[in-house]
N, C-alpha and C positions, 0 to 999 in steps of 0.2 A: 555574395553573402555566404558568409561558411554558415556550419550547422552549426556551432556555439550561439551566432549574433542572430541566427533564423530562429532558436528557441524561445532566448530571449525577448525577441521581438513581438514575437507571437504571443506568450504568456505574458505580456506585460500590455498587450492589445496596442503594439507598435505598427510601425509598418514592413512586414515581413517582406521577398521578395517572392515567398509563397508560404503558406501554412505548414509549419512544422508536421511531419506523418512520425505516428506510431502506433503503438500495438500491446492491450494486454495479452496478445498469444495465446500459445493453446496449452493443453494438457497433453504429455506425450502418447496418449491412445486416442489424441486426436491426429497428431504429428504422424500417426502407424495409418491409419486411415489416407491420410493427402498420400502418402507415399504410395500407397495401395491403388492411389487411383492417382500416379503420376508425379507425383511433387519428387525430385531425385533426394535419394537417401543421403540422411545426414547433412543437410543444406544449413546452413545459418537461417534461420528465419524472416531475421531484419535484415539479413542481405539480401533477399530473395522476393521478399514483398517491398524491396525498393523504402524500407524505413531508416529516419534521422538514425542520432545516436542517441536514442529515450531509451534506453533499455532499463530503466529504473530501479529491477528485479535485480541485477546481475553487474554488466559489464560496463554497464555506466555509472556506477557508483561508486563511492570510497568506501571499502571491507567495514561492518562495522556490529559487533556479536548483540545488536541492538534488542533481540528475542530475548537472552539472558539463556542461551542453550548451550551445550557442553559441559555442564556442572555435574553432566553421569557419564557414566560410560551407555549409551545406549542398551537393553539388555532383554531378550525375549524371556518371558517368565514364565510362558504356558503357551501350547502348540495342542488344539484339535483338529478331526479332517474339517470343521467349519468356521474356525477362528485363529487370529494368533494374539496373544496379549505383550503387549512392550511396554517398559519402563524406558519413556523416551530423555534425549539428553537434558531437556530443562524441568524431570523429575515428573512429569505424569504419566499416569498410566494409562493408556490406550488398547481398545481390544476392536481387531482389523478382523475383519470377514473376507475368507480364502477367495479369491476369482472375484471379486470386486475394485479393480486397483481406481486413483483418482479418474474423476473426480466425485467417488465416493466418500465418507468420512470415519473417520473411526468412531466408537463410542467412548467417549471421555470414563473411565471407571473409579478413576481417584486424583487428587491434585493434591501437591505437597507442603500447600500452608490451608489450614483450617483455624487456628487459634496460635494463642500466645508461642505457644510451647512448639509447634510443629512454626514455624517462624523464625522463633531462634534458632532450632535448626537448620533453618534454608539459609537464612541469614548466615550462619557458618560456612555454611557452604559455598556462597555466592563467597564471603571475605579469602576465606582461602583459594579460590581460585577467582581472585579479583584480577590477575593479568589477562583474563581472557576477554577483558570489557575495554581492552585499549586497541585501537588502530595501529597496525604494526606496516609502516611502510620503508622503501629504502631509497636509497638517493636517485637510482634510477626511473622507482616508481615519482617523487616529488620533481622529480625532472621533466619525465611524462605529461603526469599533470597539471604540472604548470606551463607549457607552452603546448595546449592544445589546443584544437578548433573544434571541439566536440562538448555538449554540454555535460558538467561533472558533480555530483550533489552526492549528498548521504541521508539513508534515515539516522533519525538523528533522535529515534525514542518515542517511547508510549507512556500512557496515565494509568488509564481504566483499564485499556485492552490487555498491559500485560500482568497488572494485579488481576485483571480476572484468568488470567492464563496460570496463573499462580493457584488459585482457588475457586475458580469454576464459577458459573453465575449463579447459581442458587446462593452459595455461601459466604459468597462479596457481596453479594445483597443482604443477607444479614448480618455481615459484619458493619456494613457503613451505617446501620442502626445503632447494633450492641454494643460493637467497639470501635469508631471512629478514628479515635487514636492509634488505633491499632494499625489502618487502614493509612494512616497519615504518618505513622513513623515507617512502613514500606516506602509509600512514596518518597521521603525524604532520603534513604538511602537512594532508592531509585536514581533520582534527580542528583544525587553527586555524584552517582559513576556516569549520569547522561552528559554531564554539567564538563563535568573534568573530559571527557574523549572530545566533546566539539570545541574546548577551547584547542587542546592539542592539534586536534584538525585545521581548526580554523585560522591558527598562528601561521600555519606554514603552505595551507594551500587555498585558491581559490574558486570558492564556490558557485557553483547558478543554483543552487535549487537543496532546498530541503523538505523532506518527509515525513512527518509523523505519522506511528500508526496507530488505530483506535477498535475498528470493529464493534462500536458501540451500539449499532442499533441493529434493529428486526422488521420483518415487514411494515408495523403498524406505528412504531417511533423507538425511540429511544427505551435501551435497558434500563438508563437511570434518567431522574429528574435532571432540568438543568440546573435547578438548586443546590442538591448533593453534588453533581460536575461542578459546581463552581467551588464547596465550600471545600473538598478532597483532592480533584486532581487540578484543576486550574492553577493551583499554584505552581506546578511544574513548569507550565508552559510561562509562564508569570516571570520565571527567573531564567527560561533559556531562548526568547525571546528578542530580550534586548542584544542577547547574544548575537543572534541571528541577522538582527537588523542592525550592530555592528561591522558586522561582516560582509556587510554589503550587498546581501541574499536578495532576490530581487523578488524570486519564483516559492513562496512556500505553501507545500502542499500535505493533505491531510488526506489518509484513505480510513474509509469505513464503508463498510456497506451497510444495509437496511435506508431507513427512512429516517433523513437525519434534518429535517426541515427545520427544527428547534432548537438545532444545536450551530448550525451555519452560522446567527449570529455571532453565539460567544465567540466563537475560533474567527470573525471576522474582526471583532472585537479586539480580541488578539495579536491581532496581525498575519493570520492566516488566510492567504490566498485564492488558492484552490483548493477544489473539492473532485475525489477520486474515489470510486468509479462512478458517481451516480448512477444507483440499481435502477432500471426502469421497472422490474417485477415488486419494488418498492413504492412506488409511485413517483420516483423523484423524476425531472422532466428539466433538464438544461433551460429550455425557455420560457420555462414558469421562474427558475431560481434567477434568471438574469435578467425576466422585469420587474421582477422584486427588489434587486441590490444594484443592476445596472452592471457595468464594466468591475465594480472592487471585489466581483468574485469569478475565477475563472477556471475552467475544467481541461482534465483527463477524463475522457470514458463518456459515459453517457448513451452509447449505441445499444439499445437490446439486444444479450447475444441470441436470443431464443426469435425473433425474427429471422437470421443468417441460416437456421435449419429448414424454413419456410417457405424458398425459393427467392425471385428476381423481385414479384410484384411485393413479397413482405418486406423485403430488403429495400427498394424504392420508398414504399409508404414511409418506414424507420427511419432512414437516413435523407432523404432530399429536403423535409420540409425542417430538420434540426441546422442543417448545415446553412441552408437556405436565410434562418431566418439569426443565426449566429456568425455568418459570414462578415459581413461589414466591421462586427462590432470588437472581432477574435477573441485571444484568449481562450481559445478551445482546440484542443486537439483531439481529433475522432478517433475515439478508439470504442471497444464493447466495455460494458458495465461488467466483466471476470472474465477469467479465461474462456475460452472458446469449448465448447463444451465438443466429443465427437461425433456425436448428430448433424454436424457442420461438414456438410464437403468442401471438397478442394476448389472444386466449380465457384460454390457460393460466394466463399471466402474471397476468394481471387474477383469476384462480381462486388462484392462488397467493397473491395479496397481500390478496384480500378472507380467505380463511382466515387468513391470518396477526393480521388485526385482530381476527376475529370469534373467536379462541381466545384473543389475548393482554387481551383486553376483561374476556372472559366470566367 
């Protein structure tokens, strides 16, 4: 069984001839760490912890400007000995604290639609450099892709996540009060340049697996009702859907972090999938969501990274009794609920993932 028909199988809760392995990976000042304490420099990662071709992030997907970033020129606007502030490419403004690199955050300072008027601006901006929302492939790469034994997908677009990356959550929360419409004529452009790259995508190559991104919730639930989700952005999903399941998508997957227990329906609803990364610092719990819905939802993630920093017995406790008790039923691939944070040694890591084989084997 190659790694395309092992993905597959697995997310689809077939029969694999072992459990797809992957990995949300690390933060590179975690990757500085393993080296420090032996990991050889510069390693591929997934080649080195023995993982499929999930690389999700990166080198297993179809290119695809789905952030809506590039529309600036990147630009530092202010430089102290304690700060730097950037105008980053998809127009906000962020101000980074010197000697804290990931996975620290910056402070969001300003976003580049608040109303009408700052809209039709961005809006200009996104039309004039609207070739940056297409898939640009060549005959070698569709040649590649098409006869491969590795699994290949794209994200393929966000609702909420990237209107509020637009406008911050304070002010998309007041917008989808004040001006609704407002909130609803974004999304509809949105939704034609998502609409127009996955058909182009999808005429010419074939998929396993598509991504939505969301980031909708917080520790305690959801940013917004799933009222407002249904009346604003549901329609997105609504019309690139059928798409999807034209295409003969077997695997579609949705990431968010927080606590997203009230929104699983709608997106099951949907015809979404999976669910990535399920936070355990959230509450969410692989084997509470799968005796709820049974086999029609299935996971990326779900491992707390903040046991891996704990030692052998927290790592035990975390992982034996999820894997244990999701085994039979699959459709799960172990991986942590975010990047590997660098509090994680090399030891652990390495402890964590040979367990993870030596259970999902046995």
């Amino acid at each position: 069984m190659n790694e395309r028909q092992r993905f597959i199988e697995t997310m689809t809760c077939g029969n694999p001839d072992r459990p797809s392995y992957g990995e949300y990976l690390a933060y590179d000042s975690t990757r500085q760490r393993w080296e420090n304490e032996g990991m050889p420099v510069g390693v591929d990662l997934y080649r080195h912890f023995g993982f499929d071709h999930v690389n999700i992030w990166s080198s297993d997907a179809v290119p695809f400007n789905w952030g809506f970033n590039g529309l600036y020129e990147r630009k530092l606007l202010k430089e102290t000995d304690e700060y730097q502030i950037w105008r980053e490419s998809n127009g906000v403004i962020n101000r980074y604290l010197n000697n804290f690199p990931p996975p620290a955050m910056p402070l969001h300072e300003a976003f580049p639609v608040s109303d009408r008027n700052s809209w039709s601006r961005f809006k200009n901006q996104i039309l004039e450099k609207i070739s940056i929302f297409k898939t640009v492939y060549s005959a070698e790469m569709l040649k590649e892709w098409n006869n491969r034994t590795t699994p290949l997908g794209i994200w393929a677009g966000s609702s909420y996540g990237l209107v509020r990356n637009m406008c911050g959550v304070e002010q998309l929360s007041l917008l989808m009060y004040d001006d609704p419409s407002l909130v609803m004529e974004i999304m509809e452009l949105v939704t034609e340049i998502y609409v127009d790259n996955f058909k182009s995508v999808t005429e010419k190559v074939e998929l396993d697996w598509v991504m939505f991104w969301e980031d909708m919730s917080y520790k305690n639930g959801s940013l917004i009702s799933p009222e407002k989700y249904k009346e604003l952005f549901v329609p997105f999903y609504k019309k690139i859907m059928p798409l999807v399941e034209a295409a003969g998508i077997k695997v579609v997957m949705l990431d968010s972090d927080g606590k997203i227990d009230e929104l699983i329906p709608i997106w099951l609803d949907l015809g979404i999938n999976t669910m990535h990364p399920m936070e355990v610092a959230s509450g969410m719990d692989v084997r509470t969501v799968r005796k709820k819905y049974g086999k029609t939802v299935k996971f990326m993630g779900g491992i707390d990274k903040r046991a891996l920093a704990l030692g052998k017995d927290a790592i035990d406790k975390e992982v034996l009794p999820k894997i244990k008790e999701l085994k039979d039923t699959g459709g799960f691939i172990v991986e942590c609920d975010h990047a590997v944070p660098p509090d994680v040694s090399y030891d652990n890591f390495r402890y964590y993932r040979d367990l993870v084989r030596k259970i999902s084997e046995k």
